[in-house]
C-alpha positions as a Markdown table, in Angstrom:
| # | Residue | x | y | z |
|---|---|---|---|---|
| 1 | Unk | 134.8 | 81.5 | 106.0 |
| 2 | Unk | 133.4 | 80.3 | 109.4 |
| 3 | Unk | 136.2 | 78.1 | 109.4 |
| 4 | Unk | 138.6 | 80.1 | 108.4 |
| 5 | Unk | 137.3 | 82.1 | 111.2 |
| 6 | Unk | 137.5 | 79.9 | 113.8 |
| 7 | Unk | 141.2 | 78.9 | 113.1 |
| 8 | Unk | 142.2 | 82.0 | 113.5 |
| 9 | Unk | 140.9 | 82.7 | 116.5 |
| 10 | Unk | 142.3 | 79.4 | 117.9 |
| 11 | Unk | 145.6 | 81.0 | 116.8 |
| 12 | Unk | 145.4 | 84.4 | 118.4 |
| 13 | Unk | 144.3 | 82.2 | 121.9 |
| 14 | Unk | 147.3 | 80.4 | 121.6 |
| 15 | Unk | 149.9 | 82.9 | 121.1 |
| 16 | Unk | 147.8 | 84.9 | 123.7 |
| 17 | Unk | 148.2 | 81.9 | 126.1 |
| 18 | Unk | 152.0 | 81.6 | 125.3 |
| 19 | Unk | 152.4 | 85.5 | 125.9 |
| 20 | Unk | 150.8 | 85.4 | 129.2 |
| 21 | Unk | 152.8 | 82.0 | 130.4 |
| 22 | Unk | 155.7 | 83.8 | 129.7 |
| 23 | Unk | 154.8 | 86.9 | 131.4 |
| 24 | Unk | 154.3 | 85.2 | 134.1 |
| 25 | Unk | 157.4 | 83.4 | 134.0 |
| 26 | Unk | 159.3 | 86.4 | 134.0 |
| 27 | Unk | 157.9 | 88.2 | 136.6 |
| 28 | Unk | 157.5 | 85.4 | 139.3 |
| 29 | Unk | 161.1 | 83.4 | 138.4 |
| 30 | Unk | 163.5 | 83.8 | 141.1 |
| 31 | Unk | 161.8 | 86.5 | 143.0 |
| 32 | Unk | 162.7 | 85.1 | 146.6 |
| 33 | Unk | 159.1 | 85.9 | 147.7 |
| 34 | Unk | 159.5 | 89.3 | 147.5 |
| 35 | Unk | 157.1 | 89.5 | 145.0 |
| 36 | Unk | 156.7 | 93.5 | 145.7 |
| 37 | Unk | 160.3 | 94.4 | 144.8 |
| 38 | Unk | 160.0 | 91.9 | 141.5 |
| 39 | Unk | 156.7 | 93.2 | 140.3 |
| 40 | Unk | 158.3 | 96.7 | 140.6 |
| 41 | Unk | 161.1 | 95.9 | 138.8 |
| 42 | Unk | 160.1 | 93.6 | 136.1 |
| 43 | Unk | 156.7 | 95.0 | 135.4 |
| 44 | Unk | 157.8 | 98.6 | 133.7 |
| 45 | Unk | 159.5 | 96.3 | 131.7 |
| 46 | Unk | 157.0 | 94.4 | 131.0 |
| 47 | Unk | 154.9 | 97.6 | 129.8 |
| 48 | Unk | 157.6 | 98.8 | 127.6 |
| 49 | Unk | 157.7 | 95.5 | 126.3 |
| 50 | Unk | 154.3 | 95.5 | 125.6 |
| 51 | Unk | 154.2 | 99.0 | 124.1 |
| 52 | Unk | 157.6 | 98.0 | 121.6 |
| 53 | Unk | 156.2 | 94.9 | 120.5 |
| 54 | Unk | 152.7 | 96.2 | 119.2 |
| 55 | Unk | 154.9 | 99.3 | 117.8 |
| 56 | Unk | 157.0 | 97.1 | 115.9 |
| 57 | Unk | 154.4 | 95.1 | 114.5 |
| 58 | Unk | 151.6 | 97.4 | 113.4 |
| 59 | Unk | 154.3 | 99.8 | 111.7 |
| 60 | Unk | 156.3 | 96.9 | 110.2 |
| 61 | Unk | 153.1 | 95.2 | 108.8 |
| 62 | Unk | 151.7 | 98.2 | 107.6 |
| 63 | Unk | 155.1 | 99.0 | 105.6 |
| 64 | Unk | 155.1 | 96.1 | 103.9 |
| 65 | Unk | 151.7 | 96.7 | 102.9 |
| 66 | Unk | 152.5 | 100.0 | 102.0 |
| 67 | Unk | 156.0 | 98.7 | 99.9 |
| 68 | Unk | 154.2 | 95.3 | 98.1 |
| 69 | Unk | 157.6 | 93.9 | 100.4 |
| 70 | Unk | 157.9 | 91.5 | 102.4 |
| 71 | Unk | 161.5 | 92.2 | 103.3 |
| 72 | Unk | 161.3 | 95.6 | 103.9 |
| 73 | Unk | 160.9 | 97.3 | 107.5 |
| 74 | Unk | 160.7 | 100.9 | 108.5 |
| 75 | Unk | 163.9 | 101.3 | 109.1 |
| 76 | Unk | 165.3 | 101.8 | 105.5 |
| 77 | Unk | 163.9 | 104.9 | 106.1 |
| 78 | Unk | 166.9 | 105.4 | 107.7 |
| 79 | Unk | 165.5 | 106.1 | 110.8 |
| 80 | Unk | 167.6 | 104.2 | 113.4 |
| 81 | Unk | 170.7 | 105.9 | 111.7 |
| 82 | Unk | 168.6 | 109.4 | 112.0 |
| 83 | Unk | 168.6 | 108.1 | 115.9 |
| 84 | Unk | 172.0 | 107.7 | 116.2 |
| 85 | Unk | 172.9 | 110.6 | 114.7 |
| 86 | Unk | 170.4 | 112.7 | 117.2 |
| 87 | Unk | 172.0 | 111.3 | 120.2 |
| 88 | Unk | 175.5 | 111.7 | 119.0 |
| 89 | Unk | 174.6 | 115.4 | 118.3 |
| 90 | Unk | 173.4 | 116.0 | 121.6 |
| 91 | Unk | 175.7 | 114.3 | 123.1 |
| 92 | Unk | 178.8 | 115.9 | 121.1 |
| 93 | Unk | 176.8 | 119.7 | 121.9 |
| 94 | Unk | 175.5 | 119.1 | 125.3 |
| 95 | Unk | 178.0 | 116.3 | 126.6 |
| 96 | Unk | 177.5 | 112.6 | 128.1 |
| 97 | Unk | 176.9 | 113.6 | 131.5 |
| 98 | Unk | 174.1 | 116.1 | 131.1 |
| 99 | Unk | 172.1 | 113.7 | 129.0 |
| 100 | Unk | 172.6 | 111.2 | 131.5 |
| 101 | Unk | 171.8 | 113.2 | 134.3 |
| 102 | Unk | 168.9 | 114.6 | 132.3 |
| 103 | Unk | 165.6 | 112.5 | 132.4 |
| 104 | Unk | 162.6 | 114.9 | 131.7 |
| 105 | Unk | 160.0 | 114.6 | 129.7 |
| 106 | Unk | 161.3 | 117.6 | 127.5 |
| 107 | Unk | 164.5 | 115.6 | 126.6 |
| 108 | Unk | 162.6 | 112.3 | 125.4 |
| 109 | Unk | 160.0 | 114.5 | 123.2 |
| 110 | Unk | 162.8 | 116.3 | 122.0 |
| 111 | Unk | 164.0 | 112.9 | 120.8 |
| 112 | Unk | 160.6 | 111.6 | 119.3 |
| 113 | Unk | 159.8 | 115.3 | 117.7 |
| 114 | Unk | 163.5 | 115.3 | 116.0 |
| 115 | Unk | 163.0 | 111.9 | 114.6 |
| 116 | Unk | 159.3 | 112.4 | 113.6 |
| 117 | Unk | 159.5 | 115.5 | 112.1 |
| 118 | Unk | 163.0 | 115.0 | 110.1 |
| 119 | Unk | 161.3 | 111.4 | 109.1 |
| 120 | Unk | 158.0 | 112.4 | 107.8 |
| 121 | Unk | 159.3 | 116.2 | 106.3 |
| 122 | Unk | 162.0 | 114.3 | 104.3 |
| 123 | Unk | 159.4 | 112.0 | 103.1 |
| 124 | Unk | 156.7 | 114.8 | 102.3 |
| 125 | Unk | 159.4 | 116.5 | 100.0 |
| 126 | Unk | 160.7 | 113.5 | 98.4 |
| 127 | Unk | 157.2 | 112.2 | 97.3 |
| 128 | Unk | 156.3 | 115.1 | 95.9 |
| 129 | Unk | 159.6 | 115.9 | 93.9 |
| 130 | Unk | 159.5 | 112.1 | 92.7 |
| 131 | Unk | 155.6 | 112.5 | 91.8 |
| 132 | Unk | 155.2 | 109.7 | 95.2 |
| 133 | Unk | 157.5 | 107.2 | 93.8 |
| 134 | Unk | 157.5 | 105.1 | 96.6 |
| 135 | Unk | 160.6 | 103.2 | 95.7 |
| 136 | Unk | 163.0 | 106.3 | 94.4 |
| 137 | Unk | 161.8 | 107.5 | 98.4 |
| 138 | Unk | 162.9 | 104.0 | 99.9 |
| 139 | Unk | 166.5 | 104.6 | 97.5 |
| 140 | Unk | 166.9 | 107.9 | 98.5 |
| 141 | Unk | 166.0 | 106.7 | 102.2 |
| 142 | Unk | 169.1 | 104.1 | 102.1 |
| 143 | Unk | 171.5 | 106.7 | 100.8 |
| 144 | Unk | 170.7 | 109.3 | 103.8 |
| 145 | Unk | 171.0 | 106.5 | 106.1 |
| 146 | Unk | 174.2 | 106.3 | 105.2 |
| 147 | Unk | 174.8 | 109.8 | 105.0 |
| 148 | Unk | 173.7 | 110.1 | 108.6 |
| 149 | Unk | 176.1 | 107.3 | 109.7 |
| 150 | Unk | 179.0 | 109.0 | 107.7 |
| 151 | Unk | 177.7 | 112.2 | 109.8 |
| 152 | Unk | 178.0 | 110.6 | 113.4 |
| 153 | Unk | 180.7 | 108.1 | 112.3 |
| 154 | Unk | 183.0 | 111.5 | 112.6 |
| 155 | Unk | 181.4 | 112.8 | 115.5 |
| 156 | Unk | 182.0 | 110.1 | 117.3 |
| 157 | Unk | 186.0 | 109.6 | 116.2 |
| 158 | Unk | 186.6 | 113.9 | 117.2 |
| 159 | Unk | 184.3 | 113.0 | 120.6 |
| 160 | Unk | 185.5 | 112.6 | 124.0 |
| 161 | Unk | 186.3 | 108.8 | 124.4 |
| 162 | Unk | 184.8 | 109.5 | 128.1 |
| 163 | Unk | 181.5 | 110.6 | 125.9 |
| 164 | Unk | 181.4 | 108.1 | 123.8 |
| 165 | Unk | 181.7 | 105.4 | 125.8 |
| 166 | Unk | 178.7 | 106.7 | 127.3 |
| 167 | Unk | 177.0 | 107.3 | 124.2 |
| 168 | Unk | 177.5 | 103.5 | 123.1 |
| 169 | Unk | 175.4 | 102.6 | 125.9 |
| 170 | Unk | 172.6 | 105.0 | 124.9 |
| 171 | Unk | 172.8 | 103.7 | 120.9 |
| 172 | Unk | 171.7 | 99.9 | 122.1 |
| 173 | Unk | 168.7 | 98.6 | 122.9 |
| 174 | Unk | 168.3 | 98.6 | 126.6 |
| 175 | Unk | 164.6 | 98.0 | 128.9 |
| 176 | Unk | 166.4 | 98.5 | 132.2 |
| 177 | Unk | 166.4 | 102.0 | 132.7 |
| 178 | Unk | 163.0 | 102.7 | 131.4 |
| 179 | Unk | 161.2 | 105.7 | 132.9 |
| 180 | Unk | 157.7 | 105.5 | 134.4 |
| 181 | Unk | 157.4 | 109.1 | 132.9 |
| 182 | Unk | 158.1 | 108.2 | 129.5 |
| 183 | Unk | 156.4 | 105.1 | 129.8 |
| 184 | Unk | 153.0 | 106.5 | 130.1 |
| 185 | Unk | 153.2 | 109.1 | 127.7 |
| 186 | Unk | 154.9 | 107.0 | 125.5 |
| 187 | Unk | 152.1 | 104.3 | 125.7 |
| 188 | Unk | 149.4 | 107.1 | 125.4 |
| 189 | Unk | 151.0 | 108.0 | 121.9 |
| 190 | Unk | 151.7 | 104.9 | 120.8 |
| 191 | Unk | 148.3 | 103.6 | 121.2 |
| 192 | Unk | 147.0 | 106.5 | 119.8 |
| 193 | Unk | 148.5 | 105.7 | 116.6 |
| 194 | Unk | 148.2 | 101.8 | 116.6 |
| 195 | Unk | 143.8 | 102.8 | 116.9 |
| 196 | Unk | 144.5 | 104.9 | 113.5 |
| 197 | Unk | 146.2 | 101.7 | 111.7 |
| 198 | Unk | 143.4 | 99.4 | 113.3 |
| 199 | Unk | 140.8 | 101.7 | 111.8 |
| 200 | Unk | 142.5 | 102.1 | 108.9 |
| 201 | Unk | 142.7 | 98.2 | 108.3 |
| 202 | Unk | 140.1 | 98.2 | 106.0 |
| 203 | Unk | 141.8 | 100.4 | 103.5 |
| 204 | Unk | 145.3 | 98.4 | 104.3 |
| 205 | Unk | 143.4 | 95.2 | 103.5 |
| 206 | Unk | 142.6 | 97.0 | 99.8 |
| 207 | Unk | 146.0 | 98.2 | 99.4 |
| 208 | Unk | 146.9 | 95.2 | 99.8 |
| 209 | Unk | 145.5 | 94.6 | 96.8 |
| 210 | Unk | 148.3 | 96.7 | 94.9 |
| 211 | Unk | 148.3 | 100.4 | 94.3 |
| 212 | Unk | 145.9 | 100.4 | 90.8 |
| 213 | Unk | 143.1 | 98.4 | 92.2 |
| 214 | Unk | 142.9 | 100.3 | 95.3 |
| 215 | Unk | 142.6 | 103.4 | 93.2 |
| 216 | Unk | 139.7 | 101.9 | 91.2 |
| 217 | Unk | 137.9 | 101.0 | 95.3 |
| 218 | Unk | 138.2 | 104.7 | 95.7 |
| 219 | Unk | 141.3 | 105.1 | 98.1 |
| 220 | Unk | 144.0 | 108.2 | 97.6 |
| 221 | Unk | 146.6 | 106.3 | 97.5 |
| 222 | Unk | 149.2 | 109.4 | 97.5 |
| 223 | Unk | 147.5 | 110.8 | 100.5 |
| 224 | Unk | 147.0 | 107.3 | 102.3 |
| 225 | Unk | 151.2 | 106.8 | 101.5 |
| 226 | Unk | 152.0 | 110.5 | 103.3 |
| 227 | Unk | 149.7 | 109.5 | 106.2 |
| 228 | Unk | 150.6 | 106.0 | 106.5 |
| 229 | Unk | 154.7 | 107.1 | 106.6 |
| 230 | Unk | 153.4 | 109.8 | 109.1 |
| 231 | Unk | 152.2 | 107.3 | 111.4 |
| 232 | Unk | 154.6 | 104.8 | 110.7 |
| 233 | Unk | 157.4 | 107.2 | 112.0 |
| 234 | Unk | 155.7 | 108.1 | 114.8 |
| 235 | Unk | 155.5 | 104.6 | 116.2 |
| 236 | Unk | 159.0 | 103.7 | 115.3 |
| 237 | Unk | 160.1 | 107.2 | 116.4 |
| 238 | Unk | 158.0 | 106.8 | 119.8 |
| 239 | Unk | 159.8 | 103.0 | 120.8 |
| 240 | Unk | 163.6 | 103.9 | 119.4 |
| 241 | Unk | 163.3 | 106.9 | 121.7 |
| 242 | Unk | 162.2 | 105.1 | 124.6 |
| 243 | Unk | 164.1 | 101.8 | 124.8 |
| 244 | Unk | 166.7 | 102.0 | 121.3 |
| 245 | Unk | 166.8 | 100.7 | 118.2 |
| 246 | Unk | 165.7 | 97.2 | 117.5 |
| 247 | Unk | 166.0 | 97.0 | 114.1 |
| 248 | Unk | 164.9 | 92.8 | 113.2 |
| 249 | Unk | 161.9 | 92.8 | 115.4 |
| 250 | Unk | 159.5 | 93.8 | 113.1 |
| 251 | Unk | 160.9 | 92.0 | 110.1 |
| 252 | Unk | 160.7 | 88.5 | 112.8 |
| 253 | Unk | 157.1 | 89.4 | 113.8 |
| 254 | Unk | 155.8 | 90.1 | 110.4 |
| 255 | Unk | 157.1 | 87.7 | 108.4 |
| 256 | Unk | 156.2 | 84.8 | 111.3 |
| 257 | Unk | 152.6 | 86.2 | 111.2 |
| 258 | Unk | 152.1 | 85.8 | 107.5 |
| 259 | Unk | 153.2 | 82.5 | 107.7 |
| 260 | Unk | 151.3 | 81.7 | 110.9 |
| 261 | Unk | 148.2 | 83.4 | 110.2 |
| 262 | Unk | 147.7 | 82.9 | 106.8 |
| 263 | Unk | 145.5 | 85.7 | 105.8 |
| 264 | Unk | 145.4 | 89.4 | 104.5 |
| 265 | Unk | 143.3 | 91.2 | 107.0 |
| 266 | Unk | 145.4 | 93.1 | 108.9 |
| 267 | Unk | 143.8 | 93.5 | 112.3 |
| 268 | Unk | 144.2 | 89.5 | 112.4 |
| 269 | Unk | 147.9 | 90.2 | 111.3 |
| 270 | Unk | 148.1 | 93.0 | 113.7 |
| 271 | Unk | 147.1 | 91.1 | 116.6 |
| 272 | Unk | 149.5 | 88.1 | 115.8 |
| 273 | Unk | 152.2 | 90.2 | 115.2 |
| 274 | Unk | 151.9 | 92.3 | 118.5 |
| 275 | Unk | 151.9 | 89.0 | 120.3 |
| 276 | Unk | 154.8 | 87.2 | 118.5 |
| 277 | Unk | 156.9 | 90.6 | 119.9 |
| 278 | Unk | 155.8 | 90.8 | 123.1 |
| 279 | Unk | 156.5 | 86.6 | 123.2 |
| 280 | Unk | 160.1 | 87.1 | 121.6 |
| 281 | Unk | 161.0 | 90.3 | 123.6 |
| 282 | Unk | 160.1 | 88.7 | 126.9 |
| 283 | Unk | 161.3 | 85.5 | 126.0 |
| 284 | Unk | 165.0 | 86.6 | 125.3 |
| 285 | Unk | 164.6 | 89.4 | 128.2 |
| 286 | Unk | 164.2 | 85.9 | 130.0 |
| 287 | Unk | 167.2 | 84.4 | 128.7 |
| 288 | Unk | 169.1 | 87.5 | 128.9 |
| 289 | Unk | 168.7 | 87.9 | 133.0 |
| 290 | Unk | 168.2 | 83.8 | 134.2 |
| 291 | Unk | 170.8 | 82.4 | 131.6 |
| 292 | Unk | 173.3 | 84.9 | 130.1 |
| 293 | Unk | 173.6 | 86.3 | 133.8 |
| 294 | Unk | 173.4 | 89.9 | 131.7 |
| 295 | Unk | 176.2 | 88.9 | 130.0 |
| 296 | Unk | 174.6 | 90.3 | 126.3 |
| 297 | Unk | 172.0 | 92.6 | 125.5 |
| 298 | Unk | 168.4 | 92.3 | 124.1 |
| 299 | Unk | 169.3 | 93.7 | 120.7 |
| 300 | Unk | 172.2 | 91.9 | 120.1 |
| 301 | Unk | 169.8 | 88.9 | 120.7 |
| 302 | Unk | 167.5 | 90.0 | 118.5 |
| 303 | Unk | 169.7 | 91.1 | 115.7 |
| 304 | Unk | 171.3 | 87.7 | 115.9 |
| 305 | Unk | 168.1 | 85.7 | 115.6 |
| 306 | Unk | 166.9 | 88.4 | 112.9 |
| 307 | Unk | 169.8 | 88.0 | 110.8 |
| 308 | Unk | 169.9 | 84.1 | 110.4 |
| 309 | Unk | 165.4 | 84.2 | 109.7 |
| 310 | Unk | 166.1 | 87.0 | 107.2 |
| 311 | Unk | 169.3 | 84.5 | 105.6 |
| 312 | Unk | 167.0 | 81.5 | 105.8 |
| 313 | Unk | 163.7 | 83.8 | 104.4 |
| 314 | Unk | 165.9 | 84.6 | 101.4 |
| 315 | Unk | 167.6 | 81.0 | 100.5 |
| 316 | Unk | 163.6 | 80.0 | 100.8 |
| 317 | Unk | 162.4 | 82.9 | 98.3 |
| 318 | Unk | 164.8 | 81.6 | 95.8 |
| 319 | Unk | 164.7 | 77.8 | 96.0 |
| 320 | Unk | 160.5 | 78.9 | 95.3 |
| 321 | Unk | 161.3 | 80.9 | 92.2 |
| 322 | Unk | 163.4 | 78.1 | 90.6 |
């Protein structure tokens, strides 16, 4: 156990080495010595990466827990389609420019309330009608995302193409117009809910287990589901509201944790996995700025490399079973 111990730490110090090499990387590459003007651009985004990457992977991780899946993420939920369809609503009712020009706090919790509350009410009702059927609620999940795509699909065709072009820019993932406002209370959410998963690691760690035995160690598992999908919303609610939907991230991180970590307790997992995001994001942020010239975007990076692990994570799964 010792042992086991010990490698692990030796794990977390390395990805926490790589993390903060890369950081600094970022920050101090091609700054011209104005180190004032670089820190003061690169280092909100820096936070928000820091705050998206340990949203991704405690929600993400926990899911899967939550599912017995390995290739599941938050978002079959449906929740980046609920996003898009928000912003195409109040950009259809309220029109480009006013969301643009509007940057209050008000408009961004409007966002995270929306999402949260459409999320998590969905998800009360439909456990209860299926008698918490997690997987009827992941079924029905896929068919309103595509009900909300349908939905903002025709928005979008009847919309100003003056309105939707500036829509498009607010439906991709995007750290360069971050606000300071909506960083901090962003952050002071976010963290608020990641310290209820890393409390609640214990009882992740049994339902781990599967739903029956952690019944028999004394956990609700109905109630912990409904909480769990609470909190789970909230944090993927919190980071699609503030920077867009990255939908692989979490399926990277996890899955790369697993593997790298090799173990079930989840505060190990949740610390590799926050670190394998915040590595990646900053890493193709990197890319992005000194090599694509800002040529692409973060997401479609991400997607990109998301889809070919998920390919390659599936053709694996299947030579194992034969």
């Amino acid at each position: 156990m010792k042992k086991q111990e010990q490698r692990s730490s030796v794990k977390v110090m390395v990805l926490l080495l790589a993390v903060l090499g890369i950081c600094f990387l970022y920050l101090s590459y091609n700054t011209y010595g104005n180190w004032t003007f670089a820190l003061e651009l690169r280092g909100e985004k820096v936070l928000a990466f820091i705050f998206v990457g340990i949203a991704g992977a405690f929600s993400t991780i926990s899911f899967q827990t939550m599912t017995q899946n390995h290739f599941l993420t938050p978002n079959i939920l449906g929740l980046d389609s609920l996003y898009v369809l928000v912003q195409t609503l109040l950009f259809f009712f309220l029109g480009g420019h006013q969301m643009l020009d509007e940057t209050s706090l008000t408009t961004f919790l409007m966002n995270v309330l929306l999402m949260v509350g459409l999320s998590v009410t969905l998800s009360y009702f439909l456990l209860k009608k299926s008698g918490n059927d997690l997987f009827l609620l992941l079924m029905v999940g896929m068919i309103l995302g595509t009900f909300f795509n349908s939905i903002s699909t025709f928005l979008q065709v009847v919309m100003d193409p003056n309105e939707y072009d500036l829509l498009q820019g607010r439906l991709f993932a995007s750290f360069g117009n971050v606000d300071s406002q909506h960083l901090l209370i962003a952050g002071i959410l976010i963290a608020s809910l990641v310290l209820f998963l890393w409390i609640k690691s214990y009882s992740l760690d049994v339902l781990h287990l599967g739903n029956n035995q952690a019944k028999n160690l004394g956990i609700n598992v109905p109630r912990f589901q409904l909480v769990l999908l609470f909190v789970i919303s909230g944090l993927v609610g919190l980071s699609t509201a503030l920077v867009g939907p990255v939908t692989f991230l979490g399926f990277i991180v996890a899955n790369v944790s697993y593997q790298w970590m090799n173990t079930y307790r989840h505060r190990e997992l949740f610390i590799a996995g926050s670190l394998l995001a915040i590595f990646l994001l900053v890493f193709a942020q990197f890319l992005i700025e000194q090599v694509f010239k800002l040529n692409t975007t973060l997401s479609i990076v991400i997607e990109f490399v998301g889809g070919l692990y998920f390919i390659r994570k599936i053709v694996s799964e299947r030579k194992q079973r034969r």
